[in-house]
Structures are given as structure tokens and as C-alpha cells.
C-alpha positions in Angstrom: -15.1 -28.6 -7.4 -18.1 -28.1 -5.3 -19.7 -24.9 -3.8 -21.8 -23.0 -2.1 -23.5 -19.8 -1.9 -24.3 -18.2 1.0 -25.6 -14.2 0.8 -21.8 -12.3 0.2 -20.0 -15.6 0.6 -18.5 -18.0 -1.3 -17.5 -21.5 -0.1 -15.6 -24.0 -2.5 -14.2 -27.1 -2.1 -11.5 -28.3 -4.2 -10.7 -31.7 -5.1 -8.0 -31.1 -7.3 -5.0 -28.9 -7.6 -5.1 -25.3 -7.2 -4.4 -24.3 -10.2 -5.3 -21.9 -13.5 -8.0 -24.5 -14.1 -9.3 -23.8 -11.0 -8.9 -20.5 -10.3 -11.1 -20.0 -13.8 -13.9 -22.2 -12.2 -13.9 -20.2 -9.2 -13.6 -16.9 -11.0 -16.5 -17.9 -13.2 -18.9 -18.9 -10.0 -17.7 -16.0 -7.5 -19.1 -12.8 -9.2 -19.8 -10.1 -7.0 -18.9 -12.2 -3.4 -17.2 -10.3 -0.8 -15.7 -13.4 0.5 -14.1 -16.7 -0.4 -13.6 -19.6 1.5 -11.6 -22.4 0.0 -10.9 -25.4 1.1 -8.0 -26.9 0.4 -8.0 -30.2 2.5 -8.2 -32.2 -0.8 -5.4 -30.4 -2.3 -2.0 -31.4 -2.6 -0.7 -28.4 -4.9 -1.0 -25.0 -5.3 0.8 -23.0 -8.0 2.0 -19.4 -8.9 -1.4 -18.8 -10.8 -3.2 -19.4 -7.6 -1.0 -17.6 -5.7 -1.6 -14.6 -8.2 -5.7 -14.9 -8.0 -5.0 -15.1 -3.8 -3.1 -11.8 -4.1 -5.6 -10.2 -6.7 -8.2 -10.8 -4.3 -7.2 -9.3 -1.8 -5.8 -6.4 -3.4 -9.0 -5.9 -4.5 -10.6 -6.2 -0.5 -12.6 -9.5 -1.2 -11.9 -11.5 1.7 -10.5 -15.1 1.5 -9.5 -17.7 3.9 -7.5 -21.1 3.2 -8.8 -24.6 4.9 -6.2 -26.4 5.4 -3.1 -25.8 2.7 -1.1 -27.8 1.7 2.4 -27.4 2.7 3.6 -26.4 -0.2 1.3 -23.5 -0.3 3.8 -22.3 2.9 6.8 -23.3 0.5 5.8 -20.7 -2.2 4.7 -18.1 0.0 8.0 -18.3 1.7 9.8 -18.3 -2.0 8.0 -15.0 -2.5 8.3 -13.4 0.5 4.7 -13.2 0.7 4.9 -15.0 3.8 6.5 -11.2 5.6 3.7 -9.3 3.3 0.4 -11.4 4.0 -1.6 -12.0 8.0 -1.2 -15.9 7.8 -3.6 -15.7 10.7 -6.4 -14.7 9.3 -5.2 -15.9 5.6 -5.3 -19.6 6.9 -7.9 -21.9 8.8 -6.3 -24.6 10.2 
């Protein structure tokens, strides 16, 4: 995982799967940001726990945009109905 800092920002990129590993990387590097931008171009999966962390996030008002999902990342948000409950549009960069 690689990232960057920049003032309330952010910016990862994963080269992996986005997953409880690396949600903990990310949780341990974002402290007090008020946005996330992850990019996912390298990523092939995403799974429930970083569907949870997405959700927590934003619950909590930090911003966060996707680069470039997977598809399955579409397939579980569809699963869970978060697809109805979540503004794709601003969620998700293409």
C-alpha cells in the first residue's frame, strides 16, 4: 500500500485486496483526515470488512471516494442494498 498526505486528505493506493488487512493499514495511517481517496485500480476484491470501514466512514462524515472498483465491489453493494442507500456518484471515480 502506498500513500500520501496532503493537509485533511488522505490518498492510498492499494495493490492488493481490499480487505481487513487493509483497512487496518489504512486505519492506522488516516488519523484525523477528513477525506479518503482510495484507489482501487490494482484491486481485484473487495470484501464485507471493507465494505463495513466504507460505511463507518461515512457515517462518521469523513469523506471517501473509490478510483476505479472493481466490479465486484458493484456486486456486494447490490447484495446489500447499499447500492439504493449510498450516492455512487460521488462514492466512485471512474
Amino acid at each position: 500500500m502506498k500513500y500520501e498526505k496532503k493537509k485533511q486528505s488522505l490518498l492510498v493506493e492499494l495493490e492488493g485486496e481490499f480487505n481487513l488487512d487493509a483497512v487496518r493499514k489504512i486505519s492506522e495511517v488516516l488519523g484525523e483526515q477528513e477525506e479518503l481517496v482510495i484507489d482501487l485500480s490494482r484491486s481485484a476484491f473487495v470484501d464485507s470488512n471493507a465494505i463495513v470501514f466504507i460505511h463507518r466512514l461515512m457515517e462518521k462524515g469523513t469523506g471517501i471516494q473509490l478510483e476505479n472498483p472493481p466490479e465486484i465491489f458493484y456486486e456486494v453493494i447490490q447484495i446489500l442494498g447499499l447500492h439504493q442507500k449510498w450516492d455512487l456518484n460521488r462514492l466512485v471515480k471512474p
